[in-house]
Chimera marker file (.cmm) of the C-alpha trace (Angstrom):
<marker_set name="trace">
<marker id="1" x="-5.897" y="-1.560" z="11.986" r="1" g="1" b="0" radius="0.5"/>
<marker id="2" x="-4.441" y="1.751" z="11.467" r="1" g="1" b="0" radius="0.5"/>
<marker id="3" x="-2.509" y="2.424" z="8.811" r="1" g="1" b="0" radius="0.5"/>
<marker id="4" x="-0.351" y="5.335" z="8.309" r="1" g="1" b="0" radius="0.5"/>
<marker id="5" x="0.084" y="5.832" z="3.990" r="1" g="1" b="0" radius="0.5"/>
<marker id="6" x="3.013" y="8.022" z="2.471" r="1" g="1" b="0" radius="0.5"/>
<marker id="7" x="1.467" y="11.173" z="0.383" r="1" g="1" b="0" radius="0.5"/>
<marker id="8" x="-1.434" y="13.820" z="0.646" r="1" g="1" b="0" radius="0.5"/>
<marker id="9" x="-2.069" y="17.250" z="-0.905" r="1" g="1" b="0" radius="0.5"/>
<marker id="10" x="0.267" y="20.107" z="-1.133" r="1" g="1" b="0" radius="0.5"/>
<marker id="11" x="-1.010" y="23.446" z="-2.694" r="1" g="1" b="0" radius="0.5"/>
<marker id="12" x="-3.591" y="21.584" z="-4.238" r="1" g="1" b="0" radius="0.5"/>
<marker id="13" x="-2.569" y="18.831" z="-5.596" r="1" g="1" b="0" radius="0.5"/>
<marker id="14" x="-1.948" y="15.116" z="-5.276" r="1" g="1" b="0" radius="0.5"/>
<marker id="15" x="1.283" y="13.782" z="-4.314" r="1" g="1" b="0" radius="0.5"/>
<marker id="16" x="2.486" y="10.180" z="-3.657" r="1" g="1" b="0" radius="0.5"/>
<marker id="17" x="4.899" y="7.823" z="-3.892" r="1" g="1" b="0" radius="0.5"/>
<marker id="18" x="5.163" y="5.784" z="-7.260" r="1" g="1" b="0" radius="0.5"/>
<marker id="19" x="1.528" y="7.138" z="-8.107" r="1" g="1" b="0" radius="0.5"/>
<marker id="20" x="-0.079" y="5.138" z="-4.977" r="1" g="1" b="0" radius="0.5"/>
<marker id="21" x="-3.198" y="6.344" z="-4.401" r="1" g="1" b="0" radius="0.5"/>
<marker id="22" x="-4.977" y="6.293" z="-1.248" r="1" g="1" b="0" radius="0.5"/>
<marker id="23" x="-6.586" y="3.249" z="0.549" r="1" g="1" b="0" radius="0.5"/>
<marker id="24" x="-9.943" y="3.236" z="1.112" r="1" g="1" b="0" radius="0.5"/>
<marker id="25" x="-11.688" y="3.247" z="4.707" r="1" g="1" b="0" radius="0.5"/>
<marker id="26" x="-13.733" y="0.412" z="5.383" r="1" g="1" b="0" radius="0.5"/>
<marker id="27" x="-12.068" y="-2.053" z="2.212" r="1" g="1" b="0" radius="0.5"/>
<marker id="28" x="-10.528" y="-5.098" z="2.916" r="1" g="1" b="0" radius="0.5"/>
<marker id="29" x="-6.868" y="-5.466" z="1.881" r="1" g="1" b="0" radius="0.5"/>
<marker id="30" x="-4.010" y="-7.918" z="1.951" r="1" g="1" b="0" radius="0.5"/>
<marker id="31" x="-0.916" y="-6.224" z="2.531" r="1" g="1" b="0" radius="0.5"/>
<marker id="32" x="2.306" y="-7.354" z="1.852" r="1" g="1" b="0" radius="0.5"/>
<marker id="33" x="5.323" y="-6.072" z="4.239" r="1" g="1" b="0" radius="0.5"/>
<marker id="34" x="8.505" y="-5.708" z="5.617" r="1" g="1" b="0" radius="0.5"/>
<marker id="35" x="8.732" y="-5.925" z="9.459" r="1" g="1" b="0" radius="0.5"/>
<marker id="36" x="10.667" y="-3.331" z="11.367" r="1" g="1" b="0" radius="0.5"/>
<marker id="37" x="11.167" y="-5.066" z="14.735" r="1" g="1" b="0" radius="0.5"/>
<marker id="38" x="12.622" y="-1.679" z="15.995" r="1" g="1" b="0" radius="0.5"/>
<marker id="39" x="10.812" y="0.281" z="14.769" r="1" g="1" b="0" radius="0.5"/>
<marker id="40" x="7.624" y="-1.713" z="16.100" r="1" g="1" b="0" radius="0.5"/>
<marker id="41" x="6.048" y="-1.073" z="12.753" r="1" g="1" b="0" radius="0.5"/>
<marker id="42" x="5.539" y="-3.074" z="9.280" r="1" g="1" b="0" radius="0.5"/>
<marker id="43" x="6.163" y="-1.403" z="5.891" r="1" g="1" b="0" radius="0.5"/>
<marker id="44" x="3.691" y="-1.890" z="3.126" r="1" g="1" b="0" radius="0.5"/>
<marker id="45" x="5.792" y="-3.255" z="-0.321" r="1" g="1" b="0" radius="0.5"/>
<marker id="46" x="5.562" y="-0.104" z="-2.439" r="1" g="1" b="0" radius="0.5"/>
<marker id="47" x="3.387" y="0.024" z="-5.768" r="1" g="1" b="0" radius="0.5"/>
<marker id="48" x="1.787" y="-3.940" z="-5.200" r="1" g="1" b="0" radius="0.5"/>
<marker id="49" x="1.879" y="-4.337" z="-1.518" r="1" g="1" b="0" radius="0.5"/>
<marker id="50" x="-1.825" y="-3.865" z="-1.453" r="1" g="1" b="0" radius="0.5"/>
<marker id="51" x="-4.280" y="-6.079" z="-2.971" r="1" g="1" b="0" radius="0.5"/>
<marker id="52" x="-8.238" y="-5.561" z="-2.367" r="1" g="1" b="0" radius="0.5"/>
<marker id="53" x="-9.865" y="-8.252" z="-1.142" r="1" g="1" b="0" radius="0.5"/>
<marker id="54" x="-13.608" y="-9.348" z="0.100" r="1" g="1" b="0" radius="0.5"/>
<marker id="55" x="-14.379" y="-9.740" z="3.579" r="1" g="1" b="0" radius="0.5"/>
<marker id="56" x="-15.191" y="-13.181" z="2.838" r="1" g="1" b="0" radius="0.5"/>
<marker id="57" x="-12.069" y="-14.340" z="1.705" r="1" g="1" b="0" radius="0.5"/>
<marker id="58" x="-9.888" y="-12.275" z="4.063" r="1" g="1" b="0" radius="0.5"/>
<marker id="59" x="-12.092" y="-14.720" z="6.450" r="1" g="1" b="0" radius="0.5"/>
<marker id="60" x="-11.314" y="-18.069" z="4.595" r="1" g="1" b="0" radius="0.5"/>
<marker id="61" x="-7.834" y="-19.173" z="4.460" r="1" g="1" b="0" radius="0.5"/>
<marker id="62" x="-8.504" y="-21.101" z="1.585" r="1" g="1" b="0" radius="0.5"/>
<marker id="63" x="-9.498" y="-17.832" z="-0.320" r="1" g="1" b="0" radius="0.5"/>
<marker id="64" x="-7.662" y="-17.611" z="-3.640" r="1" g="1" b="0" radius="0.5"/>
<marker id="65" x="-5.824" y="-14.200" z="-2.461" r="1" g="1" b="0" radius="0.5"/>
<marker id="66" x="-4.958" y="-16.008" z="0.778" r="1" g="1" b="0" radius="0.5"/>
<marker id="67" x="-3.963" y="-19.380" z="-0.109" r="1" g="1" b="0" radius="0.5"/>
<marker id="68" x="-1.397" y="-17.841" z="-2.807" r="1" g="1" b="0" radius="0.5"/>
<marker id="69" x="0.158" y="-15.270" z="-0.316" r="1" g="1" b="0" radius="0.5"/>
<marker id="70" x="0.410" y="-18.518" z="1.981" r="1" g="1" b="0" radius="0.5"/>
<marker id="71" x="2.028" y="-20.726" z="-0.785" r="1" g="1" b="0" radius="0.5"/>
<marker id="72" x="4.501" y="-17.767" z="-1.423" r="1" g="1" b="0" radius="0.5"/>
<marker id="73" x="5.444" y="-17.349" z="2.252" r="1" g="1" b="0" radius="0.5"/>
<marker id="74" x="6.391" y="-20.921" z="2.217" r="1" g="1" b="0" radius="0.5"/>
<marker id="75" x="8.377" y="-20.937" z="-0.734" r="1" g="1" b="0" radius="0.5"/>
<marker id="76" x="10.437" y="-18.480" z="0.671" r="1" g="1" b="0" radius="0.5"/>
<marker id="77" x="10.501" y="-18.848" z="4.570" r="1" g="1" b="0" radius="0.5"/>
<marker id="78" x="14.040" y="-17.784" z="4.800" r="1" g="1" b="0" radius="0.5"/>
<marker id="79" x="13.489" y="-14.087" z="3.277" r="1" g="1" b="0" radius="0.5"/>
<marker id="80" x="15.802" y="-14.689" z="0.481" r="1" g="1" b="0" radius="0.5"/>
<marker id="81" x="15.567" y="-12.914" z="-2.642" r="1" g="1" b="0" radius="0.5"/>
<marker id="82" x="13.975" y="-14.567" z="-5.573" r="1" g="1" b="0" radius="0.5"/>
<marker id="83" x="16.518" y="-13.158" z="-8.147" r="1" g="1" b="0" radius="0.5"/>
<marker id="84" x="19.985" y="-11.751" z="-8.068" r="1" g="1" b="0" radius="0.5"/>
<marker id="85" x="18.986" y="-9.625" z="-10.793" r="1" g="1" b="0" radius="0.5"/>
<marker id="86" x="18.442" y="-6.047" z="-9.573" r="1" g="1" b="0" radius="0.5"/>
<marker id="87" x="14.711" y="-3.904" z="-9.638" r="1" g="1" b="0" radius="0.5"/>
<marker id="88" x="14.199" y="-2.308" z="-13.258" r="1" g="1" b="0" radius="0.5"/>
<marker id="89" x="12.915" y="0.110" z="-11.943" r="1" g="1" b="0" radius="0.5"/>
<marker id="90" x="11.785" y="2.103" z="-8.608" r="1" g="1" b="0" radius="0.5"/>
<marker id="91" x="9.533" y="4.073" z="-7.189" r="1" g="1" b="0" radius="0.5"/>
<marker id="92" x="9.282" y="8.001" z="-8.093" r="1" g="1" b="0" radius="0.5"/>
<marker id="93" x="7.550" y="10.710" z="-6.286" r="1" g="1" b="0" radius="0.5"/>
<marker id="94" x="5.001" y="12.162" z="-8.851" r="1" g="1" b="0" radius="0.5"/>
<marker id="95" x="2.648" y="14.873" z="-8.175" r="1" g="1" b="0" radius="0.5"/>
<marker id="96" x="-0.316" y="14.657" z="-10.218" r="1" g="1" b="0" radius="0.5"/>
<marker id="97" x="-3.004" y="17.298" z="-10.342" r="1" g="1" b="0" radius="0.5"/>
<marker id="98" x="-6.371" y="16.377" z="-9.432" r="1" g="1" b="0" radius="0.5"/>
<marker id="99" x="-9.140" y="16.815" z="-11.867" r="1" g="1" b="0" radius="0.5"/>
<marker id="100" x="-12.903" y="17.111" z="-11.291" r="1" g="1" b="0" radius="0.5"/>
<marker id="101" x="-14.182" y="13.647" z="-11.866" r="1" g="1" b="0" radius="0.5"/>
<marker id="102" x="-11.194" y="11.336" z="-10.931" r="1" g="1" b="0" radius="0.5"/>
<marker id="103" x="-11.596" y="8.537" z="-9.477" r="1" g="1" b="0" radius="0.5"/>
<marker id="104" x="-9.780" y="8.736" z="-6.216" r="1" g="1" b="0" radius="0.5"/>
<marker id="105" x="-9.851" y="11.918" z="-5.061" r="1" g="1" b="0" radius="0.5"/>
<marker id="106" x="-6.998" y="13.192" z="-2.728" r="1" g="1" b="0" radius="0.5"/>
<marker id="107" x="-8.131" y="12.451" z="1.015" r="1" g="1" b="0" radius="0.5"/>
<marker id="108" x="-10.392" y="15.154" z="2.852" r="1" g="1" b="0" radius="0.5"/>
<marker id="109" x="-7.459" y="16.548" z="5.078" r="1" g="1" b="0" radius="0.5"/>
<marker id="110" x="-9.275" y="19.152" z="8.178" r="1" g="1" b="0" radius="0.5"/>
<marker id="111" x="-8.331" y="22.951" z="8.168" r="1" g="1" b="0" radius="0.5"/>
<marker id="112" x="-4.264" y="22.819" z="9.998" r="1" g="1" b="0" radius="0.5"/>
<marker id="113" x="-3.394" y="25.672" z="12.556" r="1" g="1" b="0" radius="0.5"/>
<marker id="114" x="-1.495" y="28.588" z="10.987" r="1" g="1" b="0" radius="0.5"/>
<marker id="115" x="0.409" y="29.858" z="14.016" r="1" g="1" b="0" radius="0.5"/>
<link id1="1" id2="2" r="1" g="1" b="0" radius="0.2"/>
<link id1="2" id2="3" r="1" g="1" b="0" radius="0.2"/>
<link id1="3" id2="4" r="1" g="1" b="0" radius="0.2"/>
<link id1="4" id2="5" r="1" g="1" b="0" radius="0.2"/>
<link id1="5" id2="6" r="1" g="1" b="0" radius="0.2"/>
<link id1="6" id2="7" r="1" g="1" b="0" radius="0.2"/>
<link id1="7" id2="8" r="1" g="1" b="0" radius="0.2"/>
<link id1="8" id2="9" r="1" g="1" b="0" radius="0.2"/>
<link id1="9" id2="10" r="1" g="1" b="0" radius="0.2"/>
<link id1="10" id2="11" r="1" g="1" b="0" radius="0.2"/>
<link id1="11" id2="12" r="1" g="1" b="0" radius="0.2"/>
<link id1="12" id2="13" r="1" g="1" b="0" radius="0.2"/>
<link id1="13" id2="14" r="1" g="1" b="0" radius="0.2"/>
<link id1="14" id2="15" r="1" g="1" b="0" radius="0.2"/>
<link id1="15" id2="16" r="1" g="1" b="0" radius="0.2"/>
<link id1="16" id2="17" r="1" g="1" b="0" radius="0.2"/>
<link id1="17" id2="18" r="1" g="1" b="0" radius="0.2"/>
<link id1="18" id2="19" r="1" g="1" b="0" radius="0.2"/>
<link id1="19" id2="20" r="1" g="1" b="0" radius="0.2"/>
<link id1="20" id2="21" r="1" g="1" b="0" radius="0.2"/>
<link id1="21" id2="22" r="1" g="1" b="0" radius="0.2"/>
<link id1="22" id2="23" r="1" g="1" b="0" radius="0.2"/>
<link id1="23" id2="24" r="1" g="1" b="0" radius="0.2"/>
<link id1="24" id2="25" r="1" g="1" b="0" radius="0.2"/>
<link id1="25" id2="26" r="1" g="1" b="0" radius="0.2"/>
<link id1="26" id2="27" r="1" g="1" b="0" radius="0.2"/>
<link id1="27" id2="28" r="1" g="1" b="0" radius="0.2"/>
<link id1="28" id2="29" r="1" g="1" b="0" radius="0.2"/>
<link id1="29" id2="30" r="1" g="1" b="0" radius="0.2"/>
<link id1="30" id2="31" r="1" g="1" b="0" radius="0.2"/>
<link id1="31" id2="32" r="1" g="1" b="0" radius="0.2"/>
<link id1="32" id2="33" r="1" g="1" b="0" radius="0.2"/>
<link id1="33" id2="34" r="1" g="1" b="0" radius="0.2"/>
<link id1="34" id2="35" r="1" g="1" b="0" radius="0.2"/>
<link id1="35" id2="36" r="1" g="1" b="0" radius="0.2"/>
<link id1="36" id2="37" r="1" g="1" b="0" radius="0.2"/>
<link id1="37" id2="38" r="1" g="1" b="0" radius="0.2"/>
<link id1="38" id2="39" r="1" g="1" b="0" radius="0.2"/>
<link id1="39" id2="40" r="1" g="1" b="0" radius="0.2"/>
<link id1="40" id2="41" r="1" g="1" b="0" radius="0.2"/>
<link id1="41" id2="42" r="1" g="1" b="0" radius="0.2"/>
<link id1="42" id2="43" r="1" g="1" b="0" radius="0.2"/>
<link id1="43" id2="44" r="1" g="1" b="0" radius="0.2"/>
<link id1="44" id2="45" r="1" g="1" b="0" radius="0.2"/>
<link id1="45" id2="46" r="1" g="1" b="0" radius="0.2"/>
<link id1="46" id2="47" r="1" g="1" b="0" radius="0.2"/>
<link id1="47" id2="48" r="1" g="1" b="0" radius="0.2"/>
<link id1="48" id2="49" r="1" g="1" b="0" radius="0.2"/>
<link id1="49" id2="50" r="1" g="1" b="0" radius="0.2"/>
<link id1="50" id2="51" r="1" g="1" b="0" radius="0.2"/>
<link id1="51" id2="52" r="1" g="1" b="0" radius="0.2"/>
<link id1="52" id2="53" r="1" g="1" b="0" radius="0.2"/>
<link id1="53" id2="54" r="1" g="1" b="0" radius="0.2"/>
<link id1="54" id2="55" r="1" g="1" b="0" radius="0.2"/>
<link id1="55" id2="56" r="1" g="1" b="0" radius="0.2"/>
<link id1="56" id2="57" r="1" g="1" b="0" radius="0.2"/>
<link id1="57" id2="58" r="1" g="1" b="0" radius="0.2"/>
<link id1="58" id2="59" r="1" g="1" b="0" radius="0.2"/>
<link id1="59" id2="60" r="1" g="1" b="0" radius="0.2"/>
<link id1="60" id2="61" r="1" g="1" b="0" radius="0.2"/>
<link id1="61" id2="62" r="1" g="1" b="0" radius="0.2"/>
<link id1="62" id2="63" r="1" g="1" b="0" radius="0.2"/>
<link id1="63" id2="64" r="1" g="1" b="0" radius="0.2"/>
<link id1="64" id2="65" r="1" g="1" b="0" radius="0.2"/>
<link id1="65" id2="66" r="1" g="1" b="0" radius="0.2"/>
<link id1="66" id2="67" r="1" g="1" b="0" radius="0.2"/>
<link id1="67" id2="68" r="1" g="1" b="0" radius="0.2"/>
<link id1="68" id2="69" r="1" g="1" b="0" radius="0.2"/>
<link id1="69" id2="70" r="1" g="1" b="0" radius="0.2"/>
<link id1="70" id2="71" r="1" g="1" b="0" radius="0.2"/>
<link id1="71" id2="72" r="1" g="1" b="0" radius="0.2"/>
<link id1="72" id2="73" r="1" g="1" b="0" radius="0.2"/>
<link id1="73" id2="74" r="1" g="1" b="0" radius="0.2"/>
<link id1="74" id2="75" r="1" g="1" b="0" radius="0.2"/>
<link id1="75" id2="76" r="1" g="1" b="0" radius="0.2"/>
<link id1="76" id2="77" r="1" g="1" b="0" radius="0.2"/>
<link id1="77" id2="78" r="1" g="1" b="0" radius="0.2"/>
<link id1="78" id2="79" r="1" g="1" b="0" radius="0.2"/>
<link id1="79" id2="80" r="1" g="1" b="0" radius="0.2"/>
<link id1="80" id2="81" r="1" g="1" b="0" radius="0.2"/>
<link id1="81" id2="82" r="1" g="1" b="0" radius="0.2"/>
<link id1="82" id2="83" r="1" g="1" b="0" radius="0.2"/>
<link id1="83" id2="84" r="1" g="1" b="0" radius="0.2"/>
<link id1="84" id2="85" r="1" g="1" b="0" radius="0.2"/>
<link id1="85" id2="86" r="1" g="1" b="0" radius="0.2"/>
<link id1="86" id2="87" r="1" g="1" b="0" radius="0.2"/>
<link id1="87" id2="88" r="1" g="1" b="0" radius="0.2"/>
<link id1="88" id2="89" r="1" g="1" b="0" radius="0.2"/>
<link id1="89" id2="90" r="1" g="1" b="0" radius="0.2"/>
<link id1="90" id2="91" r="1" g="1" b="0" radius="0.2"/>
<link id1="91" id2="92" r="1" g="1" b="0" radius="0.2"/>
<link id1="92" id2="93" r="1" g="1" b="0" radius="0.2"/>
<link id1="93" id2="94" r="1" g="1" b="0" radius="0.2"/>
<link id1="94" id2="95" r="1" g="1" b="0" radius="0.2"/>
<link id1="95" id2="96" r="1" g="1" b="0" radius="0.2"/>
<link id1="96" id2="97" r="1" g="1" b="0" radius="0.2"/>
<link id1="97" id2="98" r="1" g="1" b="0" radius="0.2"/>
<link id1="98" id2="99" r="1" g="1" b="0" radius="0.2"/>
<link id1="99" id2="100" r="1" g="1" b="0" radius="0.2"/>
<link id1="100" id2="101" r="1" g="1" b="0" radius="0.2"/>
<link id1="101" id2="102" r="1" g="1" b="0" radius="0.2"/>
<link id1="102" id2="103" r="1" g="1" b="0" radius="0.2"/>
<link id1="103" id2="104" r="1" g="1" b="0" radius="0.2"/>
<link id1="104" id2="105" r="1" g="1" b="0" radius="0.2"/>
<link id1="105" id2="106" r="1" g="1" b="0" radius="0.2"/>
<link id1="106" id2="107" r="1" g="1" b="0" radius="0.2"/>
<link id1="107" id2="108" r="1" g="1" b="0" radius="0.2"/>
<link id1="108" id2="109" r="1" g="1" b="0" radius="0.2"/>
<link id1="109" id2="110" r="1" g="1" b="0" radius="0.2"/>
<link id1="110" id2="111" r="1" g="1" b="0" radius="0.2"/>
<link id1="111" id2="112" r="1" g="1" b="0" radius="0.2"/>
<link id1="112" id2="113" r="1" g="1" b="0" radius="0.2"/>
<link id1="113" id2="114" r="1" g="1" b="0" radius="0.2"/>
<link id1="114" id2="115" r="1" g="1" b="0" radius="0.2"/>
</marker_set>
């Protein structure tokens, strides 16, 4: 799949949304989203929408990442919210600098046309 991730490098530095750092190519994940029928796209949950997982148990349903996301679908198949209380707190754009020996990196992005 391809997936298109909010953030990147400006002037040298990291930027993302609620300190998300990049995904990795070639690591399994299990993404929670929001469908945009619309749109034709899905939206990854900010901040905890991705969870790594092995290849192994994004193979077996009864995987302990996959049977819980299964069991929570079902407990809410109508999309309701869980709580009337409102989010404590929400994502904020933050713009860390990168250091030499951090452990993700911002992502290699190629040389852009200047004219």
């Amino acid at each position: 799949m391809i997936v298109n991730q909010q953030g990147g490098t400006r002037s040298g530095a990291y930027m993302s949304l609620g300190g998300d750092r990049p995904l990795n190519s070639g690591q399994w994940y299990l993404f929670a989203t929001n469908a945009s029928p619309s749109e034709g796209w899905y939206t990854l949950i900010p901040i905890y929408g991705d969870v790594k997982i092995t290849e192994q148990q994004g193979r077996d349903p009864s995987s302990p990442p996959l049977a819980a996301a299964s069991a929570a679908h079902n407990d809410n198949l109508q999309g309701a919210p869980r709580s009337s209380a409102a989010p404590t707190e929400t994502p904020s754009l933050t713009f860390p600098i990168p250091q030499p020996g951090d452990e993700y990196p911002p992502p290699y992005s190629p040389p852009q046309p200047t004219s």
